[in-house]
N, CA, C and O atoms as a printed pandas DataFrame, in Angstrom:
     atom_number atom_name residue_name chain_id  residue_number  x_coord  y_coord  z_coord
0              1         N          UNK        A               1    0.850   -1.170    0.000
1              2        CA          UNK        A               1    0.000    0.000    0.000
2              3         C          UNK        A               1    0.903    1.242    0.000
3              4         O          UNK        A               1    1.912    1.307    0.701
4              5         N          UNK        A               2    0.437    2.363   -0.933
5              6        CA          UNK        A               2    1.462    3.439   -0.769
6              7         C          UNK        A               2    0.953    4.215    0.821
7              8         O          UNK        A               2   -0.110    4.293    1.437
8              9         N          UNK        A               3    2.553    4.767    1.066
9             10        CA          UNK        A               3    2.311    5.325    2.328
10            11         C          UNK        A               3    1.061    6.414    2.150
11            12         O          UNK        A               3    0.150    6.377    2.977
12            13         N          UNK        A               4    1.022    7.511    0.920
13            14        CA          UNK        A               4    0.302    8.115    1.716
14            15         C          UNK        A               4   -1.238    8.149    1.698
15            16         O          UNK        A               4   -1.974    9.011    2.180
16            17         N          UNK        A               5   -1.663    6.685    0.840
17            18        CA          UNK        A               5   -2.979    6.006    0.904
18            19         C          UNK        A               5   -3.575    5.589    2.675
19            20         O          UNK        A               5   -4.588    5.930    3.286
20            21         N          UNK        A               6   -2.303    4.647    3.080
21            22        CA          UNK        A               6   -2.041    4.210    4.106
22            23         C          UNK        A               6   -2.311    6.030    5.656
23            24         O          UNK        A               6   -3.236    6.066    6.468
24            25         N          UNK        A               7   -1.400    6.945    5.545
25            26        CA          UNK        A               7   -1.889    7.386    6.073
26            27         C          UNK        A               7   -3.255    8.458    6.400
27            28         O          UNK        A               7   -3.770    8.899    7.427
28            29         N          UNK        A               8   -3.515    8.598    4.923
29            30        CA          UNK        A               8   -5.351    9.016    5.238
30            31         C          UNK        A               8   -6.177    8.276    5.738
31            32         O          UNK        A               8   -6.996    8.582    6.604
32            33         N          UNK        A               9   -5.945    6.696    4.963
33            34        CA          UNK        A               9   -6.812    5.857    5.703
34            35         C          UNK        A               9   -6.576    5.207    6.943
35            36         O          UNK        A               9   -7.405    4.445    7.440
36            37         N          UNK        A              10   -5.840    5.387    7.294
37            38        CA          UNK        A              10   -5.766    5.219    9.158
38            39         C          UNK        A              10   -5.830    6.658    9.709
39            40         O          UNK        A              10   -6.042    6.855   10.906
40            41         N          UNK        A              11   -5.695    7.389    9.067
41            42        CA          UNK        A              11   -6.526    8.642    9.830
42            43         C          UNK        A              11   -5.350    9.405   10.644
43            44         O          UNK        A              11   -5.696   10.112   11.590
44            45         N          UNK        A              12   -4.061    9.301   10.340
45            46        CA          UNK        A              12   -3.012    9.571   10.730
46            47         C          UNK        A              12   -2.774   10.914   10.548
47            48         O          UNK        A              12   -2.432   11.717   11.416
48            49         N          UNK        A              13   -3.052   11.207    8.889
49            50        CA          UNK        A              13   -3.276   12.713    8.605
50            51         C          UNK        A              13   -4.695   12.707    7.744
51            52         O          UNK        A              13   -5.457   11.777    7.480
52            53         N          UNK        A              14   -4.725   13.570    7.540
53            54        CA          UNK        A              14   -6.828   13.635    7.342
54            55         C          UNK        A              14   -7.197   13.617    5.699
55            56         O          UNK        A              14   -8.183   13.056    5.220
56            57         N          UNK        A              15   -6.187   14.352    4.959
57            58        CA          UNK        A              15   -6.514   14.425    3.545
58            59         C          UNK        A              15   -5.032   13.734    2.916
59            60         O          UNK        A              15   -3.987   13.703    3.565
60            61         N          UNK        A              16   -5.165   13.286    1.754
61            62        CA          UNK        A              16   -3.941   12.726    0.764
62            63         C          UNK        A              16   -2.811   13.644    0.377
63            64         O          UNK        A              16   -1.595   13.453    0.382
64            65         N          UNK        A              17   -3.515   14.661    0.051
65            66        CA          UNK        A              17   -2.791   16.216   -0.452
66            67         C          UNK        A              17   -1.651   16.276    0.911
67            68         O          UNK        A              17   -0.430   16.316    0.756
68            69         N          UNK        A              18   -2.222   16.271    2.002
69            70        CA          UNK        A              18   -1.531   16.853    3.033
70            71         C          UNK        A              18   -0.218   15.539    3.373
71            72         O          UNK        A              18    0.974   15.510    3.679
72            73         N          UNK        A              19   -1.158   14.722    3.135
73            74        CA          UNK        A              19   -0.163   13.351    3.157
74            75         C          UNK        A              19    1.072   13.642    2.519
75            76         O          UNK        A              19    2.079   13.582    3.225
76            77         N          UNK        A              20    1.199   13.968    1.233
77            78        CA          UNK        A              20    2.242   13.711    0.157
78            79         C          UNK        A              20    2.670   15.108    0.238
79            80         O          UNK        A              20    3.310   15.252   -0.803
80            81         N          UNK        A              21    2.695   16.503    1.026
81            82        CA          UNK        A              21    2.607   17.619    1.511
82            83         C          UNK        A              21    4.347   17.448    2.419
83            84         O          UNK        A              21    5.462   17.847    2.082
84            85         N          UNK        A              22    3.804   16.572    3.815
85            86        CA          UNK        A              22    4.715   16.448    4.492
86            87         C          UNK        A              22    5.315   15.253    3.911
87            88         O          UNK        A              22    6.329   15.339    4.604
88            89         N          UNK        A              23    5.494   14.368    3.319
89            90        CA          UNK        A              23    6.512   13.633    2.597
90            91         C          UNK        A              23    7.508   14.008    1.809
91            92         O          UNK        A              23    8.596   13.464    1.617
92            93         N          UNK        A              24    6.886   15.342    1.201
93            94        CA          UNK        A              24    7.653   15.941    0.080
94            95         C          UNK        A              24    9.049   17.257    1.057
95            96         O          UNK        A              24    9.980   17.901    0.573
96            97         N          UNK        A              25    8.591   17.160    2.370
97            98        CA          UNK        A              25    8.671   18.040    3.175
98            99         C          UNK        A              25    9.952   17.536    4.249
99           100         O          UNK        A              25   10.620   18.071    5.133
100          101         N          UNK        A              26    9.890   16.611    3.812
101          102        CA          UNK        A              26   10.607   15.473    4.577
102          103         C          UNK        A              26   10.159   14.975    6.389
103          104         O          UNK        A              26   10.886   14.302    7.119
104          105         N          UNK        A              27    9.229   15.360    6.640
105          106        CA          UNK        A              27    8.288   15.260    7.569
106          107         C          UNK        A              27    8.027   13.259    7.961
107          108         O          UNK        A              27    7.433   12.906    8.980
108          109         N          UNK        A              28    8.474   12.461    7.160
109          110        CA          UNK        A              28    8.180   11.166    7.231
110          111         C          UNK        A              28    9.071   10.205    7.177
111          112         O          UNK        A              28    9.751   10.147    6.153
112          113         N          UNK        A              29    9.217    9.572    7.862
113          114        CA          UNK        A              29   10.577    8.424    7.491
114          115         C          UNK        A              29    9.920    7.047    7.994
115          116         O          UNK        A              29    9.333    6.832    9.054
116          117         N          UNK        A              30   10.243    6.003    6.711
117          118        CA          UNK        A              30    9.976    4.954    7.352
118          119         C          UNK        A              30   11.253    3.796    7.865
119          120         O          UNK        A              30   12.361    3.785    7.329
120          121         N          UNK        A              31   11.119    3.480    8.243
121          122        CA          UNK        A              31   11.752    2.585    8.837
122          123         C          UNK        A              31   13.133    3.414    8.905
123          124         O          UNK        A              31   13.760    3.079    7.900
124          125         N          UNK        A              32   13.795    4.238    9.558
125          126        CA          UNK        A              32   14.232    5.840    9.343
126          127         C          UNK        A              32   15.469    5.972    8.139
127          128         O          UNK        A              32   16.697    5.902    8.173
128          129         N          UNK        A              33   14.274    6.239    6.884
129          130        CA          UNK        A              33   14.419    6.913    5.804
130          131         C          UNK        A              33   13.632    7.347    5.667
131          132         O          UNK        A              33   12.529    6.829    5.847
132          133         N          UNK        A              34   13.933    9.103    5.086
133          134        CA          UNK        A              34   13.101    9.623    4.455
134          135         C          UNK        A              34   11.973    9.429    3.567
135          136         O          UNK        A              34   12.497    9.048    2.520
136          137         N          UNK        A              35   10.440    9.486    3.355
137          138        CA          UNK        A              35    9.950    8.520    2.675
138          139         C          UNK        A              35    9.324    9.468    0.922
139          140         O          UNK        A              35    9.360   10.647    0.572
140          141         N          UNK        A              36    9.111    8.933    0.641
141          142        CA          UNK        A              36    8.209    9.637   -0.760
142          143         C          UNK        A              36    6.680    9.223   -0.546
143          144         O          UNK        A              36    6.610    8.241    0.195
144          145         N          UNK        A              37    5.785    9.557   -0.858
145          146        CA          UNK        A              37    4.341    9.807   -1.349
146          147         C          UNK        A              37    4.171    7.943   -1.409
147          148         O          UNK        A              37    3.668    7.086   -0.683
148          149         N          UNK        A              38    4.823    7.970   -2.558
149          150        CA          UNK        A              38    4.383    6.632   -3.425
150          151         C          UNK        A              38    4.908    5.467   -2.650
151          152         O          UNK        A              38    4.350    4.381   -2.494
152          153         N          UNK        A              39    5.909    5.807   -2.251
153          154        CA          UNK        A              39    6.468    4.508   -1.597
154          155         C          UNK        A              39    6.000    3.350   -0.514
155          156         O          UNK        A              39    5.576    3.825    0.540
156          157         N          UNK        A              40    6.008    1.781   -0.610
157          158        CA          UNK        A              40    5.024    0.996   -0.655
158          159         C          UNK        A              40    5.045    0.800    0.891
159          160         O          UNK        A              40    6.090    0.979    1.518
160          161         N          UNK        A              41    4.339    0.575    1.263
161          162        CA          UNK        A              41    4.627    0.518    2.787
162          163         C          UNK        A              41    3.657   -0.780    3.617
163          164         O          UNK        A              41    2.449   -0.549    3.680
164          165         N          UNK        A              42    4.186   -2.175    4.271
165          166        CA          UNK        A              42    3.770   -3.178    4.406
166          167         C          UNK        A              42    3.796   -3.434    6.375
167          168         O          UNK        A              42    4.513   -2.731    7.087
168          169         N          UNK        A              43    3.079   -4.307    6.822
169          170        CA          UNK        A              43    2.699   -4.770    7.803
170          171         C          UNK        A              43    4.201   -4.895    8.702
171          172         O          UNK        A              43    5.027   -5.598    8.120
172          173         N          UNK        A              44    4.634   -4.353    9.942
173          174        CA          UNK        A              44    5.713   -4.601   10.440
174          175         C          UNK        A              44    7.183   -2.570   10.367
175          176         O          UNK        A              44    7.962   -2.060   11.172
176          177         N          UNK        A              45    6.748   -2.250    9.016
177          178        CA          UNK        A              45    7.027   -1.121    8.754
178          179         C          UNK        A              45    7.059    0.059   10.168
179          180         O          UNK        A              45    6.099    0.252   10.914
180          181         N          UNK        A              46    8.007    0.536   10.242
181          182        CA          UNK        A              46    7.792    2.008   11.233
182          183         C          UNK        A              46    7.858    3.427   10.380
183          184         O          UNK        A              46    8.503    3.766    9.388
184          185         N          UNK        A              47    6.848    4.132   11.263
185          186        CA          UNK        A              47    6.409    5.366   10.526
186          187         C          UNK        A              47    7.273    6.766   11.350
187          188         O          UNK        A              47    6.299    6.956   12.078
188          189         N          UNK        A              48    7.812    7.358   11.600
189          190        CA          UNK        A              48    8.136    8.260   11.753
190          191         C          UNK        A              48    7.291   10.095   11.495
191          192         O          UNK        A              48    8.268   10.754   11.138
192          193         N          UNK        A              49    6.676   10.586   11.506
193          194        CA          UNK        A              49    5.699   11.357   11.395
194          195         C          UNK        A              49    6.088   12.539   12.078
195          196         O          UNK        A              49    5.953   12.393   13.293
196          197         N          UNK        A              50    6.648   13.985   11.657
197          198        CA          UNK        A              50    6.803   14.990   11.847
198          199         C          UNK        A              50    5.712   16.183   12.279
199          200         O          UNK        A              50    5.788   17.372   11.968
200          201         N          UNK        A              51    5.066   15.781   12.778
201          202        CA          UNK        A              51    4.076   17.025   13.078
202          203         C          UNK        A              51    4.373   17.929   13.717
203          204         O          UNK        A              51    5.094   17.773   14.703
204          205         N          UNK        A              52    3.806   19.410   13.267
205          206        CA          UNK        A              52    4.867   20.369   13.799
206          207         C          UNK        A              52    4.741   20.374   15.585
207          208         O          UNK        A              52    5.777   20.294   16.245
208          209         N          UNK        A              53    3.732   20.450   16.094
209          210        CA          UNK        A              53    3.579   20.187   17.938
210          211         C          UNK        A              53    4.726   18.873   18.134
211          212         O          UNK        A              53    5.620   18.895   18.980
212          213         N          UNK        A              54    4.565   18.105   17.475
213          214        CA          UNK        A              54    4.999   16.381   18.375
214          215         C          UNK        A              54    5.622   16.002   17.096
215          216         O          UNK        A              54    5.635   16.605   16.023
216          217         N          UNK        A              55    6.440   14.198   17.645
217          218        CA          UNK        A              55    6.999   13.628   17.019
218          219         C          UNK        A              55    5.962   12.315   17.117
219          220         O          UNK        A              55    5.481   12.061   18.221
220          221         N          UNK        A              56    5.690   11.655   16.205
221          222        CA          UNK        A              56    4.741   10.754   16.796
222          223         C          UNK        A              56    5.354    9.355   15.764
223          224         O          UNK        A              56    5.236    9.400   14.540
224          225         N          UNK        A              57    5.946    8.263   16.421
225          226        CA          UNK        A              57    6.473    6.697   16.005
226          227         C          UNK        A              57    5.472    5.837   15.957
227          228         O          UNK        A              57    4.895    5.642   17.027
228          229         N          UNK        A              58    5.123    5.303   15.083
229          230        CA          UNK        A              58    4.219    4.159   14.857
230          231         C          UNK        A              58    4.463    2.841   14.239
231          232         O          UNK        A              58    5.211    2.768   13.264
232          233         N          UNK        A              59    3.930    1.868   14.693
233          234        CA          UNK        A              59    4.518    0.799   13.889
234          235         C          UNK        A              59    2.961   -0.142   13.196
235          236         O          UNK        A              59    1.915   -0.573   13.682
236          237         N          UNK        A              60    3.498   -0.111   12.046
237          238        CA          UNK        A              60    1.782   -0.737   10.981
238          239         C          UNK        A              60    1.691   -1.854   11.794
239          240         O          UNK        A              60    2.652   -2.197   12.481
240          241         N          UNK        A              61    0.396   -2.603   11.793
241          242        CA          UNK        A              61   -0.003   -3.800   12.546
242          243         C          UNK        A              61   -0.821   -4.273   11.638
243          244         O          UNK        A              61   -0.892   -5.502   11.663
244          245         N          UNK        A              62   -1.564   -3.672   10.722
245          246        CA          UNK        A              62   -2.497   -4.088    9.717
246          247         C          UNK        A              62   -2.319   -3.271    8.658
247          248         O          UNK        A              62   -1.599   -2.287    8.826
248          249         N          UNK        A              63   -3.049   -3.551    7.105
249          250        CA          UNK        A              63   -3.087   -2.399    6.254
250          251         C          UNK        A              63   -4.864   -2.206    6.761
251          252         O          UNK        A              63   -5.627   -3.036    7.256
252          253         N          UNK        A              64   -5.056   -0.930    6.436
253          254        CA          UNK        A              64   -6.752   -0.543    6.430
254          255         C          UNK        A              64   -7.584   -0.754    4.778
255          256         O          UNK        A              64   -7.380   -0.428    3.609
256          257         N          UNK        A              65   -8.171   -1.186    5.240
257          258        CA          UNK        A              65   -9.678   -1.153    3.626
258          259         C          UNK        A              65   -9.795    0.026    3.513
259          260         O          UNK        A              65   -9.546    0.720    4.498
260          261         N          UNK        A              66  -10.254    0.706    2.149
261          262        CA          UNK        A              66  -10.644    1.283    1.933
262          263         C          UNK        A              66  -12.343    1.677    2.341
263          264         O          UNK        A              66  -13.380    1.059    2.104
264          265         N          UNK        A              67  -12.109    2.885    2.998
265          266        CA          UNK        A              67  -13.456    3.257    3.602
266          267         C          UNK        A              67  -13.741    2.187    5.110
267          268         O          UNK        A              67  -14.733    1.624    5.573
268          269         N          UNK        A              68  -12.403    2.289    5.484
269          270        CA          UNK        A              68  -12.948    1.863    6.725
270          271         C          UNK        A              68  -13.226    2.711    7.821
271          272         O          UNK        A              68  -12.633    3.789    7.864
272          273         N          UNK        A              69  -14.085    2.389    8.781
273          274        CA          UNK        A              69  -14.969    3.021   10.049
274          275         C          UNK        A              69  -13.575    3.901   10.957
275          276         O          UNK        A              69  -12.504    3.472   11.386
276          277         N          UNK        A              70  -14.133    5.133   10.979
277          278        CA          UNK        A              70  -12.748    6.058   11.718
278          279         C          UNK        A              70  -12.849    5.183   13.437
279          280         O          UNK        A              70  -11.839    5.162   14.141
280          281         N          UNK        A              71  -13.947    4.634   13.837
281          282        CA          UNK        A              71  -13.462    3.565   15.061
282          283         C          UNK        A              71  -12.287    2.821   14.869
283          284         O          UNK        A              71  -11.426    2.706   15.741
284          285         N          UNK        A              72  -12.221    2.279   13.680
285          286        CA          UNK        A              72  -11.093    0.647   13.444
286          287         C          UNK        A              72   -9.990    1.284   12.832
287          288         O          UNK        A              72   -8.962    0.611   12.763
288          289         N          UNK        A              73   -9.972    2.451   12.364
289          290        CA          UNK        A              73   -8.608    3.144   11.685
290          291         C          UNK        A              73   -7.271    2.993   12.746
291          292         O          UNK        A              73   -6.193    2.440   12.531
292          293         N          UNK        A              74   -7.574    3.432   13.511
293          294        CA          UNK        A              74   -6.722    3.380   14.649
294          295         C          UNK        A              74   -5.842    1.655   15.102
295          296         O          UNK        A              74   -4.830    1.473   15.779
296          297         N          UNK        A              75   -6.572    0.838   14.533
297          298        CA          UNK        A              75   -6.294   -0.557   14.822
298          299         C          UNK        A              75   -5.301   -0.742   14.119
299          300         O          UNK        A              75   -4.576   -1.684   14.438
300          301         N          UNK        A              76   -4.942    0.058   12.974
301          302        CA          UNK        A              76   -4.194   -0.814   11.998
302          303         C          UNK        A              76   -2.250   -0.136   12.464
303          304         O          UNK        A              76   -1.214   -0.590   11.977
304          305         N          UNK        A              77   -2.341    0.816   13.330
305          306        CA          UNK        A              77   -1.185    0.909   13.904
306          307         C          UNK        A              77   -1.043    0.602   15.155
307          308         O          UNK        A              77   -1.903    0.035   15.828
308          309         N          UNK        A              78    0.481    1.098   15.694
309          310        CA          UNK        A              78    0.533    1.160   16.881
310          311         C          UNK        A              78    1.362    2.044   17.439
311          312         O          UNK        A              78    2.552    1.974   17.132
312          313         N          UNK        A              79    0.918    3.047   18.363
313          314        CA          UNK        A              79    1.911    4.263   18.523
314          315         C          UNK        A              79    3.103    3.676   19.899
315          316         O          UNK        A              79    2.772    3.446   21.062
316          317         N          UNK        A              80    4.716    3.531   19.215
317          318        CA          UNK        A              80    5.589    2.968   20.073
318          319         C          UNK        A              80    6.047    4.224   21.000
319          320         O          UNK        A              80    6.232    3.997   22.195
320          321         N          UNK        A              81    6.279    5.834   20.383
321          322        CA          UNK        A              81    6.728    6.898   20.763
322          323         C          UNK        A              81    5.838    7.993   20.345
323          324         O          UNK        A              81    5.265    7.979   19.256
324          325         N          UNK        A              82    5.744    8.748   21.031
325          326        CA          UNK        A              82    5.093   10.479   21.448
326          327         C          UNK        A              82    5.733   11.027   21.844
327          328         O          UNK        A              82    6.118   10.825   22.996
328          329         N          UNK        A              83    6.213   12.078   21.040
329          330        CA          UNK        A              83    7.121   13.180   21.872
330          331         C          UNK        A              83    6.665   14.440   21.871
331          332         O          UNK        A              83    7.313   14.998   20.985
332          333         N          UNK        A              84    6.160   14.966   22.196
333          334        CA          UNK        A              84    5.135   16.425   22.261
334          335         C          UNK        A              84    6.652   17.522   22.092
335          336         O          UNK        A              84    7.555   17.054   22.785
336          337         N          UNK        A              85    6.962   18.451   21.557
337          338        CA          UNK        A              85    7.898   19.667   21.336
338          339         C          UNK        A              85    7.764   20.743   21.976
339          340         O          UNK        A              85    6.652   21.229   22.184
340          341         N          UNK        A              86    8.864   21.277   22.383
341          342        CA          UNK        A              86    8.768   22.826   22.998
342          343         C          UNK        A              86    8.243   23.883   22.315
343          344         O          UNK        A              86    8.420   23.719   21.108
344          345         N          UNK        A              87    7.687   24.871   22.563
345          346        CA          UNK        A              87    8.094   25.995   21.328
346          347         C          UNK        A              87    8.939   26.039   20.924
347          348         O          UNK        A              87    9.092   25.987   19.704
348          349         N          UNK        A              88   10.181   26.194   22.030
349          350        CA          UNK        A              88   11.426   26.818   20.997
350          351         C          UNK        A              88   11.711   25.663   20.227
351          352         O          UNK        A              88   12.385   26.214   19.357
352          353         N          UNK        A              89   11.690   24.022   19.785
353          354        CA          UNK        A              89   11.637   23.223   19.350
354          355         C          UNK        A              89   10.826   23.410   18.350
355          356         O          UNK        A              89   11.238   23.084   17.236
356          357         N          UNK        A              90    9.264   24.065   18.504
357          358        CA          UNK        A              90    8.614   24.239   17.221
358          359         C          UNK        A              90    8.966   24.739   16.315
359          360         O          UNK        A              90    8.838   24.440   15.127
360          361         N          UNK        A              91    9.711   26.004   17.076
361          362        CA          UNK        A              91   10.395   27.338   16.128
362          363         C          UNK        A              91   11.316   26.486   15.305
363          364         O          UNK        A              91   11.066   26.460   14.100
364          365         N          UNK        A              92   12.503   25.671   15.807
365          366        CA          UNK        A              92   13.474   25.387   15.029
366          367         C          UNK        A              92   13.096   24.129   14.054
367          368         O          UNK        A              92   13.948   23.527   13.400
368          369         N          UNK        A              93   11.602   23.793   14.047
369          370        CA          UNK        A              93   11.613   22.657   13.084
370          371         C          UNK        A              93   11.462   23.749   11.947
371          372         O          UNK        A              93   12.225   23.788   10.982
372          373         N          UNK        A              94   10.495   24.564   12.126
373          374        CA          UNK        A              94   10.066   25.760   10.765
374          375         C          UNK        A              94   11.732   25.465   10.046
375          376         O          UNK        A              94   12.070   26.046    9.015
């Protein structure tokens, strides 16, 4: 599944655009490399996820169906690390 199919539909980030947004941004690493949009991303995989507040580590546990229930989205990862950022940390990701 491409990653950033994978993260709309687990609900990780909300739209596709924004998906392939921070990929292009370098905002994503999987398994820690930098990732692209397209790139295929399978069961066991770690996500790395740049959001500007937090750092947030996940590891896939399932792929999601298409159009699945925002209840079960959440199932198909698993968050290993949360790191919430300072401001002055926010400032210096800009």
């Amino acid at each position: 599944m491409r990653l950033d199919i994978f993260l709309k539909e687990s609900r990780l980030i909300k739209r596709r655009p924004k998906a392939k947004e921070f990929c292009e941004a370098g905002r994503i690493s999987v398994n820690d490399i930098r990732a692209k949009s397209g790139k295929e991303v399978s069961v066991g995989d770690t996500l790395l996820i740049k959001y500007p507040s937090k750092h947030l580590t996940v590891q896939i546990v399932a792929l999601p169906g298409r159009g699945m229930p925002p209840t079960q989205a959440s199932e198909c990862y698993r968050i290993t690390e949360e790191r919430k950022l300072s401001p002055q940390e926010m400032w210096m990701e800009e």
